[in-house]
N, C-alpha and C positions, 0 to 999 in steps of 0.2 A: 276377586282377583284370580283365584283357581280360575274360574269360567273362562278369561279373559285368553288366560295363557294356552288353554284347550284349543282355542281358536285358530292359532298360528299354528299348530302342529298340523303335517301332512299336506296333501292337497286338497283342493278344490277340485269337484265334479268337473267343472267347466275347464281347470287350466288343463288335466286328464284327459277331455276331449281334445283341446287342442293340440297338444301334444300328440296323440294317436292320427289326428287329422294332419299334423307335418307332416308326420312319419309315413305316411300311408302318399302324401305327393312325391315325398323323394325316394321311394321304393318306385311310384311308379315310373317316374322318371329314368331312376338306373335302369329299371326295365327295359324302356324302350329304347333308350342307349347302345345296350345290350343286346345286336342286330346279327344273328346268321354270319358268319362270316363267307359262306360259301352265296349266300344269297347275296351279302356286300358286293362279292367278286362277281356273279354273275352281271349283277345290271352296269358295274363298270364294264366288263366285256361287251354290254348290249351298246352303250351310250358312246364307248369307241366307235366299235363294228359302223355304229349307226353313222358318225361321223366321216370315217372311211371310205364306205360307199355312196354317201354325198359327195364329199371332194374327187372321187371317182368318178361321180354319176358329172359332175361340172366338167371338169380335166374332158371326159368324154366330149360333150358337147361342145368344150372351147377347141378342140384340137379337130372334130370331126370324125374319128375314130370308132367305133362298136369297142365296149369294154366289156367284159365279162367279167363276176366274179364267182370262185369258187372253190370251198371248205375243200383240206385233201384229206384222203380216205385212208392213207398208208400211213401218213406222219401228222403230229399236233399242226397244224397252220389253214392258211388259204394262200389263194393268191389270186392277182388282177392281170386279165389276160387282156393283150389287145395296147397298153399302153406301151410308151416307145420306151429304151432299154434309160434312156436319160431321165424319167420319171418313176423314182424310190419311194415305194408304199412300202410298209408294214406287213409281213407273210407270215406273223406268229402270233399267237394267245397272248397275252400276261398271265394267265395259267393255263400249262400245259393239260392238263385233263380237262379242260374245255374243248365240246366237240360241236359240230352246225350240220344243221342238214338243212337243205335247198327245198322248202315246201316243193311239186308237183313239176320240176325240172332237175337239169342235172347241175345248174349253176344258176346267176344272177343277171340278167343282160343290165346293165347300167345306163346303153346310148347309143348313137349319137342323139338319137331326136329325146326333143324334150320331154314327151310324153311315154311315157313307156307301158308296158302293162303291170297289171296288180300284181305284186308276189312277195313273197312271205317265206323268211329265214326262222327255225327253230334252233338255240343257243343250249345247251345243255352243259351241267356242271354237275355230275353226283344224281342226286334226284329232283333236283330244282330245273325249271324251264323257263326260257325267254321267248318270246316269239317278235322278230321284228319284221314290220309287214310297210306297205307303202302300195295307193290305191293307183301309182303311176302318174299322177299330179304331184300329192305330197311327198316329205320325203321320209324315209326311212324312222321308224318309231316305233319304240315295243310298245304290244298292245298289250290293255288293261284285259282282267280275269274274262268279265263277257264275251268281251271280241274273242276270246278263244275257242268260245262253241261254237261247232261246225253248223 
């Protein structure tokens, strides 16, 4: 009967692993949860931005117009030049310490033609970087780590 009773005290090897093996998914999990917050904000600025200059790059080509866009250098924004005073874009971050530069021009040409050429916006926030590029067919998309080497 002593034997019997020895039995039930403590754990099992087996239920101990299991136990460590939960523990060890829902650690990972809050991990990865648990996202940069400056990096959160950056790709939402990209996945705007991105947006932006599509319905600019359309607007351009439905009305006929050349639109241009361009990060300002003095103050937190951009702005879309070339559209008539009747169409209201967006000229500011949602965080203001977000800054852009204009890969290998001074701006963004958007249009009229449909085709345009390749060019490529750099999104910066603190030390984190975006780069959204489009090969002038497709449209505006932050590229992934490889596409970044020159």
């Amino acid at each position: 009967m002593a034997h019997a009773q020895r039995r039930h005290l403590g754990f099992t090897l087996l239920e101990l692993m299991v136990v460590v093996a939960l523990l060890a998914v829902v650690v990972g999990m809050a991990s990865l949860s648990l996202r940069d917050s400056a990096a959160a904000r950056l790709d939402e600025e990209a996945v705007r931005l991105a947006a932006l200059l599509e319905g600019a790059r359309a607007r351009s080509r439905a009305m006929g117009v050349e639109v241009d866009w361009q990060p300002l250098s003095d103050q937190p924004g951009f702005r879309f030049m070339g559209l008539p005073d009747s169409v209201h874009l967006p000229d500011r971050w949602l965080d203001e310490d977000t800054h852009a530069e204009v890969i290998g021009a001074p701006s963004l040409v958007l249009g009229p033609e449909p085709v345009i050429g390749a060019q490529r916006v750099v999104l910066s926030l603190g030390e984190r970087r975006v780069v959204l590029a489009t090969d002038g067919l497709g449209a505006f998309a932050p590229q992934t780590e490889p596409e970044l080497a020159p």
